[in-house]
N, C-alpha and C positions, 0 to 999 in steps of 0.2 A: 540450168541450161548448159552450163560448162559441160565438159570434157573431166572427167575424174583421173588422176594419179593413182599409179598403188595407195599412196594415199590416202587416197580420198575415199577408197572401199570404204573406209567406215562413216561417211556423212553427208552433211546433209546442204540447204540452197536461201536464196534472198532477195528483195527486190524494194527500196523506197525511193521517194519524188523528190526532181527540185526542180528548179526552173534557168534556162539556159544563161550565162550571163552573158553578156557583150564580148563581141572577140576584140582583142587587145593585142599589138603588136608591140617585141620587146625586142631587143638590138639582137641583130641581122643573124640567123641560124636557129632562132629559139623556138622549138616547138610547146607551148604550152597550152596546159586545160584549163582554166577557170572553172571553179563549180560554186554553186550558191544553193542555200538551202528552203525547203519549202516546209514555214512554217505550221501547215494545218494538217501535216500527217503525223499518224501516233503509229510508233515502232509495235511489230507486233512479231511475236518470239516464233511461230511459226510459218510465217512467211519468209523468216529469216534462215530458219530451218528444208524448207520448201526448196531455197536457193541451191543448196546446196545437194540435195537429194535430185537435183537434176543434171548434177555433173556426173562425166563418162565415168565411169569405172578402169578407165586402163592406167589411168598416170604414171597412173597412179601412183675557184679562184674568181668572182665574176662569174655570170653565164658562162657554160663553158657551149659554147656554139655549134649549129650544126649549118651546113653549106645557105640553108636558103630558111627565111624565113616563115611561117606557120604556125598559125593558134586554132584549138580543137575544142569550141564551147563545150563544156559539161554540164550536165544533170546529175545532181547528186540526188537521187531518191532516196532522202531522209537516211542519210550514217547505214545506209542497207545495200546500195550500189549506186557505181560514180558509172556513168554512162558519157562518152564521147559521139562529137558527129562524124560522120566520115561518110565523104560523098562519093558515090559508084557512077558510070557510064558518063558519056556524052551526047546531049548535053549533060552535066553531074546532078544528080539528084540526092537527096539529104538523108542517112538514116543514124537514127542512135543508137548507138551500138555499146554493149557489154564490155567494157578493156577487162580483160582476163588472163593474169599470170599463168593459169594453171590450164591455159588448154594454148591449141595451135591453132583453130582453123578459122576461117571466115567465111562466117555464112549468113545471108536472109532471105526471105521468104520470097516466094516467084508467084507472079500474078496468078500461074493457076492452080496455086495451092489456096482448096477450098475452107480449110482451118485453119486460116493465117487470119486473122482477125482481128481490127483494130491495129493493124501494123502498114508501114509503108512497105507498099509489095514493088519487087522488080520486073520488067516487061524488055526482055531483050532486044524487042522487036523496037524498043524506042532509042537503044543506043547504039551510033554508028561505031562504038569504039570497040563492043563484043564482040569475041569469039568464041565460036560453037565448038567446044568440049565433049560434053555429055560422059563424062565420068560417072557413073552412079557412087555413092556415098548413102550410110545410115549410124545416125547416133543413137545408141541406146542409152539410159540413163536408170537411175540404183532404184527409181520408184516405177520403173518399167513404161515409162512414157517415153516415147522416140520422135523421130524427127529423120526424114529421109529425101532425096534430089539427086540432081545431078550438079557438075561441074560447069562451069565457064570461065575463061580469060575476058579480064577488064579495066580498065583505068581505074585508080583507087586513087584518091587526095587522101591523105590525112594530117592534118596540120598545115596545109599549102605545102605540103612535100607529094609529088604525084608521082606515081609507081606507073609502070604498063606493063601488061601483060599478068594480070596477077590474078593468079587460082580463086578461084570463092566460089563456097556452095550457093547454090540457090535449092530453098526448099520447097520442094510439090505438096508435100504433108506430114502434119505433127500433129502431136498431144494436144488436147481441150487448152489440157494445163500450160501451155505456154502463149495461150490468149492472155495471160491473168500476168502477164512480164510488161516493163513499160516500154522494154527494151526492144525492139526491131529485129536484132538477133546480135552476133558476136564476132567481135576482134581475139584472137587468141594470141599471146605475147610470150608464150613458152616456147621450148627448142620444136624445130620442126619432125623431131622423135616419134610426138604424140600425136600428126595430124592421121587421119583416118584415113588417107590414101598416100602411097608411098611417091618418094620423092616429089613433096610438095614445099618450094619455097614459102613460106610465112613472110606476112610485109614485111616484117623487121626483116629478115633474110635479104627481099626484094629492097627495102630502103639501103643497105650496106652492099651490094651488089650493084645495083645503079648508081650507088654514088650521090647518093641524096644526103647522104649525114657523114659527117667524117669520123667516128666510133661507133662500135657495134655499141651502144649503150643507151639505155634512157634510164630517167630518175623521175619518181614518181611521190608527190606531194598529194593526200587526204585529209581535206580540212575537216575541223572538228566543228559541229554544230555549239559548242560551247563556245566555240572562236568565232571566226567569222563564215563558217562552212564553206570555204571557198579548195580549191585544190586546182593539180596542173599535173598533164605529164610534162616531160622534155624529152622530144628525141634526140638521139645524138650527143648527147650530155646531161646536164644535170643544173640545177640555180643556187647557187651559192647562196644566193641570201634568204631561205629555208632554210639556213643551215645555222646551229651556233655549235660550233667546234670543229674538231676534224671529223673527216669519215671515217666509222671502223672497216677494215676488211673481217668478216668470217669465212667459217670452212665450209663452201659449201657443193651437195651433192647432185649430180643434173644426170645421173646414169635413167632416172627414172622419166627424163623427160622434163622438168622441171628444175622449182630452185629447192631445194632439198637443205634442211638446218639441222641441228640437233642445240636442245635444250638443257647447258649447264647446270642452272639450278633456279626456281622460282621465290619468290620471297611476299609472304602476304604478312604485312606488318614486321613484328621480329620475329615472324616466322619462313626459317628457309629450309623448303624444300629442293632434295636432289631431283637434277633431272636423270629420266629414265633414256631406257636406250631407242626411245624415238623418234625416227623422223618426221621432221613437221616440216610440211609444203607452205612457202610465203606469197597468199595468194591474193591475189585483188580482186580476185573472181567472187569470193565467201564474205560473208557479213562478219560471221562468228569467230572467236577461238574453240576452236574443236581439239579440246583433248582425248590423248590416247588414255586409255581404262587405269590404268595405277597410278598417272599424273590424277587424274580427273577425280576419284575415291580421296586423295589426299587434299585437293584442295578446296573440296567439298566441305570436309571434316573441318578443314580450316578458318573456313567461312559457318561451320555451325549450318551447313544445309545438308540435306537428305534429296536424293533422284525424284523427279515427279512422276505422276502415274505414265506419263508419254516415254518413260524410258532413256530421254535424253536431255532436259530442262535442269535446273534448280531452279527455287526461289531462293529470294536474299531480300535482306531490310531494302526500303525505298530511301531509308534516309542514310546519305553519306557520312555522317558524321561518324555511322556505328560499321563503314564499311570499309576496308582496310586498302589501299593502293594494291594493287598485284603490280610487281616485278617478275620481266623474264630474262636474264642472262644469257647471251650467245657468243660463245669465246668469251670477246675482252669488252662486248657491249652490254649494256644493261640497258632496257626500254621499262619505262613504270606507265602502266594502263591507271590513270586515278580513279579513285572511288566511286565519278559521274557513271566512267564508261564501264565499270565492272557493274555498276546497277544500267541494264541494258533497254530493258522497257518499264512502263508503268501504266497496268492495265486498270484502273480505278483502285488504286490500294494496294495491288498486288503486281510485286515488282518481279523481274526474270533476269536473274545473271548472263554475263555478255558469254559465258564459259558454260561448254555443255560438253556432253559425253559420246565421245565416237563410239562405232562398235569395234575398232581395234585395237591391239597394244602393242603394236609396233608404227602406228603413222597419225601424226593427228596435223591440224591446218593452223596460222598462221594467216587468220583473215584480216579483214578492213579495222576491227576493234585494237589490232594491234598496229595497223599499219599507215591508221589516224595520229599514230601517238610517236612516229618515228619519220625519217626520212630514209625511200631507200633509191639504190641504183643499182640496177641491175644489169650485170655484164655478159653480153652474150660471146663476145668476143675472147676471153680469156679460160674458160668464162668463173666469174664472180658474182657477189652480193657484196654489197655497203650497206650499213647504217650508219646514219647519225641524226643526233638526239635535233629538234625542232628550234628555230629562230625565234 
């Protein structure tokens, strides 16, 4: 459903269930997401793939507060995507939405778009807060399914932070395929580079501009289904107590419209591999780690697995014991993905690693499997990337 990076040319897409939790308020400016997990869904390696293959192709101390308070239930659909609510028009009505590092735009489905299905549609005609636009807009996507509208200006909450005047697609008509999302449609949280229509403010843009958060930044927490599968954004800052140590800064690249890293060197047991000269997009839009083709060969080899016939899979043992932590190194950080999350599904016995094969060798992703296992904060302001290692 994303918006693709250079990037992202070479992969692929994803979508699992949870259920919303209670909003919770936290001392005065704090935007967070709650997410909680739904135990009866079983991860399935091409759905997770699927996710991905529907991004665009262009990409390609204490709380630290923001002015006014806000909490954003999330849906974590099972370690596959963390979904927020975010309410549009007046009076506001409720939709759940994709938060996606790796795209700009924001869009959902309009009542007379006859392929919107199973989704909460929008009806202009029911909010006095709209204004008529009519920008045309079309997203193409890497498995040729699209999604096309027009524009309108609208009141957007997100987090009890309320924007106006703010751009969002509404769409007339999409793909089969994007009946089969849990998702409503999408928040994009990259620079406003990659939105499909030029000089379009992005909320974050509109949240720092209005004066709703006092730093261009938010920090973004993915709980682990092995934990308590819970997670949060924060706009405007970030939670300290996620956090056990200090923050890293890395170096990172955003010419392409996003947050752009390059990978040090990998380490699977006592074995460490160099990193190549890849850029890898850190995205929350992707389920997967999607490596670039000579990282991906090598740590295949590593792991003792061979490509499956689909071109982009491995298998790997189901049991941890015989499965080695992956470590990724960025500048001066190290994130270790454990054994659980490197064995990524379990289809009756037969298990699928969280790492699959893009088809480039210059860009690979930096998904949810890595981004459960870290804390980050992303600067839009400076702009920057932080990690630091989990509370």
């Amino acid at each position: 459903m994303k918006k693709l990076s250079s990037l992202i040319v070479s992969v692929i897409c994803a979508t699992l269930m949870v259920h919303a939790a209670p909003m919770e308020r936290n001392k005065a400016g704090t935007v967070i997401v709650p997410i909680t997990a739904n135990p009866n869904y079983h991860r399935n390696i091409h759905t997770a793939l699927d996710r991905i293959r529907k991004k665009r192709s262009k990409w390609i101390s204490s709380n630290h507060l923001v002015k006014k308070d806000g909490i954003v239930p999330m849906i974590n659909y099972e370690n596959l995507e963390f979904i927020g609510s975010v309410y549009i028009g007046t009076p506001p009505v409720k939709y759940d939405l994709d938060f996606d590092t790796g795209s700009s735009d924001l869009w959902i489905p309009s009542t007379t778009c006859t392929t919107c299905v199973n989704k909460t549609t929008y009806n202009p005609n029911q909010s006095s807060s709209y204004v008529k636009e009519g920008k045309p807009f079309q997203l193409s996507y890497l498995d040729k399914s699209n999604s096309s509208g027009i524009t309108g200006l609208e009141t957007i909450t997100i987090g009890g932070l309320t924007i106006k005047n703010q751009r969002f697609g509404m769409v007339t008509e999409e793909s089969a395929a994007f009946s089969k999302s849990p998702d409503d449609g999408l928040l994009g949280l990259a620079f406003n580079s990659l939105s499909v229509l030029n000089d379009t403010k992005t909320p974050l843009d509109n949240m720092i501009s209005q004066g709703l958060i006092s730093k261009p930044v938010f920090g973004v927490y993915l709980g682990s289904l092995r934990k308590e599968g819970g997670g949060e954004y924060v706009f405007g800052g970030y939670n300290q107590s996620k956090i056990s140590g200090p923050l890293i800064n890395v170096n990172v690249d955003v010419k392409s419209g996003g947050y752009g890293v390059k990978l040090k060197n990998l380490n699977i047991g006592n074995t460490t591999i160099p990193g190549s000269s890849a850029e890898y997009l850190v995205d929350t839009g992707s389920t997967l780690l999607i490596l670039d083709k000579s990282t991906a060969a090598i740590v295949a080899k590593a792991y003792g697995t061979v490509l499956n016939n689909d071109g982009q899979t491995y298998n790997i043992s189901c049991d941890p014991a015989s499965v080695p932590s992956l470590s990724l190194t960025i500048d001066g950080f190290t994130a270790m993905i454990p054994s659980e999350d490197v064995i990524y599904a379990n289809d009756h016995g037969r298990c699928v690693a969280g790492f699959t094969l893009g088809s480039s060798s210059n860009y690979g992703i930096l998904g949810d499997l890595f981004l459960r296992n870290v804390y980050t904060v992303f600067d839009q302001g400076t702009p920057a990337l932080q990690f630091g290692h989990l509370a």
